[in-house]
C-alpha positions in Angstrom: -5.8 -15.3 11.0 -6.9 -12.5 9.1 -5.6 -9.1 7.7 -7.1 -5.7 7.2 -5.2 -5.3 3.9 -2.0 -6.5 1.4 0.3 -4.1 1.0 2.9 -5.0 -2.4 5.7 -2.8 -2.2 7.6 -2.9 -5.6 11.0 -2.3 -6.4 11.2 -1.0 -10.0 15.2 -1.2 -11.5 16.1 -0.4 -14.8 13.0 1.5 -16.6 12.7 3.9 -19.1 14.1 6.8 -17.1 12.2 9.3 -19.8 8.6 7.5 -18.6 9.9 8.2 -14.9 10.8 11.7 -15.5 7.6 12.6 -17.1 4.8 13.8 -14.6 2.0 12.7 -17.2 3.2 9.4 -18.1 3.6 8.4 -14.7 0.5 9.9 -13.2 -1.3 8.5 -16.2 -0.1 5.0 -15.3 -0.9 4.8 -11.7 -4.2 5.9 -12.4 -4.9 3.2 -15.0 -3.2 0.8 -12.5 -6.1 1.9 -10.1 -8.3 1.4 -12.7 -7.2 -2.1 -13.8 -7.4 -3.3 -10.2 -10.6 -2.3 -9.9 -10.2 0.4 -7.3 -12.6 3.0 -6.5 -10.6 6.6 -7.1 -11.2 9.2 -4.7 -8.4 11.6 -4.8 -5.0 11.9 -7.2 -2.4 14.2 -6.1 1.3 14.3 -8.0 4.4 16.3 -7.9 7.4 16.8 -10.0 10.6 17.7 -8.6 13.3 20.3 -10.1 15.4 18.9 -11.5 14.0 15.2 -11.8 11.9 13.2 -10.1 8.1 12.2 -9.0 5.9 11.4 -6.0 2.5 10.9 -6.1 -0.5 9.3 -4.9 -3.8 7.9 -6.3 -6.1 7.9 -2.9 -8.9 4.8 -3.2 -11.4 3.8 -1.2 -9.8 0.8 -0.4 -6.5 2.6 0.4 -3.9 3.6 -2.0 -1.2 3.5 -4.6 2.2 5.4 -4.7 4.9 5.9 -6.3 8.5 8.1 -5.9 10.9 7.8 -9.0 14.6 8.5 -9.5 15.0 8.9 -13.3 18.9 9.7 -12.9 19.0 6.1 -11.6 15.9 4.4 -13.7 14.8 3.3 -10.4 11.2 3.7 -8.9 9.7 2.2 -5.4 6.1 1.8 -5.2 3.3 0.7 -3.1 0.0 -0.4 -3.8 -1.7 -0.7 -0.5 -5.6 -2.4 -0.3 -8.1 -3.3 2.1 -11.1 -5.7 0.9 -11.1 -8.8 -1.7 -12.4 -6.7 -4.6 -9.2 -5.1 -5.3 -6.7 -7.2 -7.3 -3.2 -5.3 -6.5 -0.8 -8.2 -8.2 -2.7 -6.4 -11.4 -1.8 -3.0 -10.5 1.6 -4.1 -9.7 1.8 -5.9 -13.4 0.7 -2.7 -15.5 3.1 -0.4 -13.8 6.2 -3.2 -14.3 5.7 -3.2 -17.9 4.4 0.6 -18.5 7.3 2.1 -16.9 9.8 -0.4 -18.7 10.9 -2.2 -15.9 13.7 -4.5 -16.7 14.2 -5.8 -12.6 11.7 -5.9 -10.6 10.9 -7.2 -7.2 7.7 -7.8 -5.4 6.9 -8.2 -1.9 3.7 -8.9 -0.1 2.8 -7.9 3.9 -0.4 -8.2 5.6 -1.3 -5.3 6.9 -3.2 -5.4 10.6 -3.2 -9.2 10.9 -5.7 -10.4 13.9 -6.5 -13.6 15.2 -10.2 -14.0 14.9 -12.1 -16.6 12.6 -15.1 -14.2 12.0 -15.7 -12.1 9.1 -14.3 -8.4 10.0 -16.6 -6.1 8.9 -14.4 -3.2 8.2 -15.2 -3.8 4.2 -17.7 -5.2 3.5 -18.3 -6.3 -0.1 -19.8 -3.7 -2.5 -19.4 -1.0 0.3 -19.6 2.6 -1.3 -17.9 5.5 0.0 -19.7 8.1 1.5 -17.8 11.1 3.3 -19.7 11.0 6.4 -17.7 11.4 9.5 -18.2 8.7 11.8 -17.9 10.0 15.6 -15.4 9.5 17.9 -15.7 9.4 21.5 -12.6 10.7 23.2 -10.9 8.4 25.7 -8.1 8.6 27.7 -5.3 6.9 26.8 -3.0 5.6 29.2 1.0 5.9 28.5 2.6 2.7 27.6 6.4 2.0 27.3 6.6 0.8 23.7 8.4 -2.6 23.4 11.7 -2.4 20.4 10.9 -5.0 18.0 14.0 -5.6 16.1 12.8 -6.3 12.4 15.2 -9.2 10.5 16.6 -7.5 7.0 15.1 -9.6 4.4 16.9 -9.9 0.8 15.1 -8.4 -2.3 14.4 -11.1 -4.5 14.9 -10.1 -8.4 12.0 -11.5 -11.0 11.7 -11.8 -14.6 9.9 -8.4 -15.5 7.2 -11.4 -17.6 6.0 -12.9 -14.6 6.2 -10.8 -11.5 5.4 -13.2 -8.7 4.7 -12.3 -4.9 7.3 -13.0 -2.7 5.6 -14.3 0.8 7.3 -13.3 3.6 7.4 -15.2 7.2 5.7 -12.9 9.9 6.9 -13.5 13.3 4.5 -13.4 15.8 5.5 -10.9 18.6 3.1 -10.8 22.0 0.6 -7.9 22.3 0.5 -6.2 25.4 -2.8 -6.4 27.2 -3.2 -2.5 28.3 -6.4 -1.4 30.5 -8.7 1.2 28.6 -11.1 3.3 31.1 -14.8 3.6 30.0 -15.9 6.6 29.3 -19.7 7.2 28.1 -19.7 9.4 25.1 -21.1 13.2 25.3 -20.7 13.3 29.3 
């Protein structure tokens, strides 16, 4: 099996609720998270709520890291989301545990579009640069499905030492695809 991406979603309790009230402290941070990770920036984009709070997001080219923070209860959630084996999240993950002064903290690890195919995908390939062209589309009709409910188990939140801050591994079950006809339809006619 193989994934498109990891996606670490980290629970941040405890931290200094002065770093997670302040818009440059916290932008500042995820942006040297990226860096650390060795992600490829393309786009950062941050907001500060009245009267506390941030969102923000540092866009990569290998997907993204965000971050929403409630200073009145030193808590922030985050998610550092990446496609491709040159990115090294768990060190993203580290920084932002320490620079935002978690004291609890909680990481868990999901692959992200997991197929079952032995061959390299070739979605990333190493050393890929980004380029802004705009790859065409052909438009094909879609036929309407009834979408199956998946009930999703509610997994406890493991707590770490804010020293080490291992990633959990969580079980994916493996729910049956429908198979769904797509019409042909030759591009530009």
């Amino acid at each position: 099996m193989q994934a498109l991406g990891r996606h670490l979603l980290l629970e941040l309790f405890d931290c200094d609720a002065e770093a997670l009230n302040s818009l440059e402290t916290v932008k500042a941070s995820m942006v040297e998270a990226a860096k650390r990770a060795q992600a490829t920036i393309v786009d950062v984009v941050f907001h500060e709520f009245n009267p506390f709070g941030i969102s923000g997001v540092v866009v990569i080219a290998e997907s993204h890291l965000a971050i929403h923070t409630w200073p009145e209860y030193r808590y922030a959630a985050v998610d550092v989301f990446s496609c491709g084996d040159v990115l090294q999240p768990q060190t993203a993950a580290t920084y932002l545990v320490e620079q935002l002064g978690a004291a609890r903290a909680s990481v868990v690890e999901l692959q992200r579009g997991i197929f079952l195919q032995a061959a390299p995908m070739p979605h990333k390939p190493a050393g890929a640069r980004v380029t802004g062209a705009k790859v065409p589309v052909a438009k094909v009709p879609v036929a309407k499905v009834p979408v199956a409910r998946v009930l999703v188990a509610r997994v406890p939140v493991a707590t770490v030492p804010v020293a080490r801050v291992p990633v959990a591994r969580v079980p994916v079950a493996r729910v049956p695809v429908a198979r769904v006809p797509v019409a042909r339809v030759p591009v530009g006619g």
